[in-house]
N, C-alpha and C positions, 0 to 999 in steps of 0.2 A: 192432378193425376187422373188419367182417363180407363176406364174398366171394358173398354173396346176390345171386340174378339182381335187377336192378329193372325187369324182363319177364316177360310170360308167352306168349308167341310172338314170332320171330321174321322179320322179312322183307326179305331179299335182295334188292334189287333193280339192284343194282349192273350198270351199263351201260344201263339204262333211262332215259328220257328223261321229263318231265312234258310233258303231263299223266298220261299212262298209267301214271308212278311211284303218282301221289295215285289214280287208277281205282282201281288193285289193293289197294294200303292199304285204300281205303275199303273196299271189298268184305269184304278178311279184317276190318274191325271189326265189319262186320254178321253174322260168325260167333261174336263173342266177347261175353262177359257183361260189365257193367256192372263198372266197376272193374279188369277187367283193363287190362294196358299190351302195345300192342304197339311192339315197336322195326322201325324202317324204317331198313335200310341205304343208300344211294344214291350215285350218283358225282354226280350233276345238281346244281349250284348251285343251281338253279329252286327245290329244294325249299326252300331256306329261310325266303323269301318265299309261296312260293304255298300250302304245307302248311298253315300257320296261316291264312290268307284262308279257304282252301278252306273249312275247320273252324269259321268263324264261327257259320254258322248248322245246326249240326250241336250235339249234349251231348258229343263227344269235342272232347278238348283237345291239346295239344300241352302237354307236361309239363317235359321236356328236349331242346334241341338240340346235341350237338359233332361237331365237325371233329376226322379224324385220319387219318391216313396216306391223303388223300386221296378220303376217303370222310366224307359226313354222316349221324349218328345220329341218329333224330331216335326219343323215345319219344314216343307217343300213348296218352292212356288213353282208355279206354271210359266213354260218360258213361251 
């Protein structure tokens, strides 16, 4: 078993509310390369539903989502 990030940035946004969660996400994808993954912290239910809509018509995906201690993880890769 290997302890390897499956990210390569990070983003906190924990007490944020959607839309403005998925605003700022979007923004830091448009600083990173193709194939990177960014992980989104959040406390917003919203995002589990609206992340992946958002990201339809977009080349970034939504990779993995979980729930845990109250907070959802959701990684994005860069398409």
């Amino acid at each position: 078993m290997t302890n390897e990030k499956q990210f390569d940035r990070t983003l906190d946004l924990r007490g944020w509310s959607c839309p403005w969660c998925i605003l700022k996400a979007k923004s830091w994808l448009k600083h990173m390369s193709s194939g990177q993954v960014l992980e989104v912290i959040s406390t917003d239910p919203q995002i589990q539903k609206n992340f992946p809509h958002v990201l339809e018509k977009s080349p970034d995906r939504v990779i993995k989502m979980d729930q845990k201690n109250g907070c959802y993880h959701v990684l994005v890769k860069r398409g």
